[in-house]
PyMOL commands that place a pseudoatom at each C-alpha (Angstrom):
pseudoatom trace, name=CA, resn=UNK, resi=1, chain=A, elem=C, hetatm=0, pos=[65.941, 131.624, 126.963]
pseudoatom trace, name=CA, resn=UNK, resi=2, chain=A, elem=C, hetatm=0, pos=[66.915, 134.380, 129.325]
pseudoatom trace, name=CA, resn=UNK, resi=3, chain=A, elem=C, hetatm=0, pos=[69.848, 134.525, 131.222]
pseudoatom trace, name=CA, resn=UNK, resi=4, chain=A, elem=C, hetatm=0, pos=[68.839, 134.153, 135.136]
pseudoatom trace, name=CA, resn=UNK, resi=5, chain=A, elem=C, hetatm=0, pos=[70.837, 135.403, 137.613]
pseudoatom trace, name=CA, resn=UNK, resi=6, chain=A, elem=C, hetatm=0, pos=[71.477, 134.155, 141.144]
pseudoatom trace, name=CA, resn=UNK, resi=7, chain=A, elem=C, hetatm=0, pos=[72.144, 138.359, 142.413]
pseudoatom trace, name=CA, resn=UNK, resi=8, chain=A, elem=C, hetatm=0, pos=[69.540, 140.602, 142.672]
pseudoatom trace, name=CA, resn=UNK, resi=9, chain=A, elem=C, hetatm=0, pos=[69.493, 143.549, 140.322]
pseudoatom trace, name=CA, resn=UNK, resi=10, chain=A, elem=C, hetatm=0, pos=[69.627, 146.198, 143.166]
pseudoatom trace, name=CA, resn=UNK, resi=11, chain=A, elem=C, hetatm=0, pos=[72.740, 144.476, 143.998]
pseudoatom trace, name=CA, resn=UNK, resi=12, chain=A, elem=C, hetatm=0, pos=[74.402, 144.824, 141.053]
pseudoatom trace, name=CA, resn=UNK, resi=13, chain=A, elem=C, hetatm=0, pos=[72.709, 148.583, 140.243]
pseudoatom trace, name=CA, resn=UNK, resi=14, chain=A, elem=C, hetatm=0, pos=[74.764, 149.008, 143.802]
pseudoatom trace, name=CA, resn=UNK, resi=15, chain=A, elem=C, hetatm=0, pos=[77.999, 147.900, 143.237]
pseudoatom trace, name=CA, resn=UNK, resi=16, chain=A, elem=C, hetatm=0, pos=[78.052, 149.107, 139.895]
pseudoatom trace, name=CA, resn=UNK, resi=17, chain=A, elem=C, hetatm=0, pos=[76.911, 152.550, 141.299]
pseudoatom trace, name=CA, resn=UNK, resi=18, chain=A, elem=C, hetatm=0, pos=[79.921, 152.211, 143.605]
pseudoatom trace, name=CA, resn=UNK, resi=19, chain=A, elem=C, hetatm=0, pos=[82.341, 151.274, 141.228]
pseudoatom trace, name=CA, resn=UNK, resi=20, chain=A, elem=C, hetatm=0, pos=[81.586, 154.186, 139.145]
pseudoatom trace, name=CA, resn=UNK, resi=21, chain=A, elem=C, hetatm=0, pos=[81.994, 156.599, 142.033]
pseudoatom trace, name=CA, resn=UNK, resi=22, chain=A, elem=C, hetatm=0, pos=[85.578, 155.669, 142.506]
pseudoatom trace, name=CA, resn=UNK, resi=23, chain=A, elem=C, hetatm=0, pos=[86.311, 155.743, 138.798]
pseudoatom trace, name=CA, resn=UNK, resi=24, chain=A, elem=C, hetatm=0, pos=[84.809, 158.893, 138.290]
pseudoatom trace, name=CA, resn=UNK, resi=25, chain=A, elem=C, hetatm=0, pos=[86.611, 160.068, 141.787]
pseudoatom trace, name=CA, resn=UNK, resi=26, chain=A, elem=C, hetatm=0, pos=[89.985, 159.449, 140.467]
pseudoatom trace, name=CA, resn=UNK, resi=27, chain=A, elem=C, hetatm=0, pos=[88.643, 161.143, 137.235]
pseudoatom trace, name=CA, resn=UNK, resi=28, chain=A, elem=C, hetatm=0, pos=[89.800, 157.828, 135.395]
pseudoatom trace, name=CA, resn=UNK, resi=29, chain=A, elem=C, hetatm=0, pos=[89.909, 157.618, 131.379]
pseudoatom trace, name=CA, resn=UNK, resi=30, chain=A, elem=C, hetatm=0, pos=[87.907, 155.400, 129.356]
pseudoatom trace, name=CA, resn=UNK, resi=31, chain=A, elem=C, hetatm=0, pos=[91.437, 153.818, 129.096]
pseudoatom trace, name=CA, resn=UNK, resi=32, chain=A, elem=C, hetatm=0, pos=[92.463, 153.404, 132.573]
pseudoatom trace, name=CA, resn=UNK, resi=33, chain=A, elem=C, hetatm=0, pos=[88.868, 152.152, 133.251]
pseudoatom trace, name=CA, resn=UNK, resi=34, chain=A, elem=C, hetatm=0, pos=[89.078, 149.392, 131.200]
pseudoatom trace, name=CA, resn=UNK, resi=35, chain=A, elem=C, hetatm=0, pos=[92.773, 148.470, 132.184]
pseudoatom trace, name=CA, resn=UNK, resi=36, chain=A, elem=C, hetatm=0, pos=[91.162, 148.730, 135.970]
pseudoatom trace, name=CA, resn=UNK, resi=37, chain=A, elem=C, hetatm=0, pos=[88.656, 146.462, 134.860]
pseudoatom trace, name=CA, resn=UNK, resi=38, chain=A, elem=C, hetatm=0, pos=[90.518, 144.152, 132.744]
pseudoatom trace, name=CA, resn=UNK, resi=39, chain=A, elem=C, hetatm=0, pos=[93.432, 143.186, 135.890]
pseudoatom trace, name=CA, resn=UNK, resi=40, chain=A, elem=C, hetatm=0, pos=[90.440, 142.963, 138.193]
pseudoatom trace, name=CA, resn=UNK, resi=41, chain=A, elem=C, hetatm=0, pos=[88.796, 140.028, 136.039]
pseudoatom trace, name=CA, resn=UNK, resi=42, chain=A, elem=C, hetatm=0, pos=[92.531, 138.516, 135.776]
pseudoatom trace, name=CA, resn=UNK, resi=43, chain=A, elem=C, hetatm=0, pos=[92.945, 138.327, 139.344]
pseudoatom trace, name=CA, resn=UNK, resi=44, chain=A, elem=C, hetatm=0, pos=[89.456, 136.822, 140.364]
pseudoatom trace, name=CA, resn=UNK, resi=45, chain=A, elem=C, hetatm=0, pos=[90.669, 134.201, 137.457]
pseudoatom trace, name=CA, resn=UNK, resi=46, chain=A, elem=C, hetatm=0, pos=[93.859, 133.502, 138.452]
pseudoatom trace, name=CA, resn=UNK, resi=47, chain=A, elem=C, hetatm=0, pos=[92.932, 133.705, 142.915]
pseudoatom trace, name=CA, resn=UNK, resi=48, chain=A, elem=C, hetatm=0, pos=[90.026, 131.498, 142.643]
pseudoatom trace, name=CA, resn=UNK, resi=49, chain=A, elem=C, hetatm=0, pos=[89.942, 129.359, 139.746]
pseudoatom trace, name=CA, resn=UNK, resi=50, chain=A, elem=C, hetatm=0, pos=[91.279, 126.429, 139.005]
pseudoatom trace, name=CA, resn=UNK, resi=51, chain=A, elem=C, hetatm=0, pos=[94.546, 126.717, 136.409]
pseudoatom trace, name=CA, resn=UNK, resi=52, chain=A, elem=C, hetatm=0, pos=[92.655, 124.400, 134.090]
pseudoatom trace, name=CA, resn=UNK, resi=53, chain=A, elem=C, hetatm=0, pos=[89.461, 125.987, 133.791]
pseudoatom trace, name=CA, resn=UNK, resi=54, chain=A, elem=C, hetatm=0, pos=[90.912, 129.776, 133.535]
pseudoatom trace, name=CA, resn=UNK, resi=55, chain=A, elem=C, hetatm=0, pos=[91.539, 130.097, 129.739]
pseudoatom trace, name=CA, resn=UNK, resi=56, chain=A, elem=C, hetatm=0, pos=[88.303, 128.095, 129.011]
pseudoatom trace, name=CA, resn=UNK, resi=57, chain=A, elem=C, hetatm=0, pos=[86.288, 130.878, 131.595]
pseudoatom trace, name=CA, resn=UNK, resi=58, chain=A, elem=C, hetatm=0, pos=[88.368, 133.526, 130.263]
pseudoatom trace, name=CA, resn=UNK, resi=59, chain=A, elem=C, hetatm=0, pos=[87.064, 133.090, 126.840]
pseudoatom trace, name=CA, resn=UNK, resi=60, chain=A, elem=C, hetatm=0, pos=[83.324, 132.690, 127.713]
pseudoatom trace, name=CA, resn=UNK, resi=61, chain=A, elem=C, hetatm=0, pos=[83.764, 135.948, 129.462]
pseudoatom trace, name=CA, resn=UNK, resi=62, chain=A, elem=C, hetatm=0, pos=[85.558, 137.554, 126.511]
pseudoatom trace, name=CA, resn=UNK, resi=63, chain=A, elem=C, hetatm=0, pos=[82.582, 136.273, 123.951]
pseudoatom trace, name=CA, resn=UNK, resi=64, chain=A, elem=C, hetatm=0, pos=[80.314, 137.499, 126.551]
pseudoatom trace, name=CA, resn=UNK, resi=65, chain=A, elem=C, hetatm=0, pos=[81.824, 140.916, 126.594]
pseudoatom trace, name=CA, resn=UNK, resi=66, chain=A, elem=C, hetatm=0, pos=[82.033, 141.695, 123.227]
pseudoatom trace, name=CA, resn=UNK, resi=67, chain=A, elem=C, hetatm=0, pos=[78.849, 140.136, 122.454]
pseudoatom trace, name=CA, resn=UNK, resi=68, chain=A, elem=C, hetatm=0, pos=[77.348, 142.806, 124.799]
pseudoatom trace, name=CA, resn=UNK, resi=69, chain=A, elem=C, hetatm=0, pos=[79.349, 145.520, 123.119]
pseudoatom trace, name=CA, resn=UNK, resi=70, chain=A, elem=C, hetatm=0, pos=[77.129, 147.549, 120.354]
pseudoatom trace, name=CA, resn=UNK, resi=71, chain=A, elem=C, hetatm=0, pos=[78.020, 147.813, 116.777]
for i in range(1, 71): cmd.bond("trace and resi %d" % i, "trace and resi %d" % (i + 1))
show_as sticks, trace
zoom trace
């Protein structure tokens, strides 16, 4: 069963779009990109969720991630 999302695509396309434009402004590294990317999903955990449901969100988003990652 597909995965439904409550945000359009264009939305995302957008933001994603944006995102990039800044990364590729400051002519960031693969490296520094995913470090970027990596203390942005830490903060959004640890502003607005709750301490007990972190780790357990955390790891669904880490399974996610490298289940989206090819081989």
């Amino acid at each position: 069963m597909p995965i439904t999302s409550k945000y359009s695509d264009q939305k995302i396309e957008t933001m994603l779009a944006e995102i990039a434009a800044v990364l590729e402004k400051h002519e960031s590294t693969p490296e520094l990109s995913l470090m970027l990317v990596g203390n942005i999903a830490t903060n959004i955990l640890n502003q607005n969720v709750a301490k007990g449901q972190r780790q357990a969100i955390a790891k669904t988003f880490a399974d996610a991630l490298a289940a989206s990652v090819e081989d």
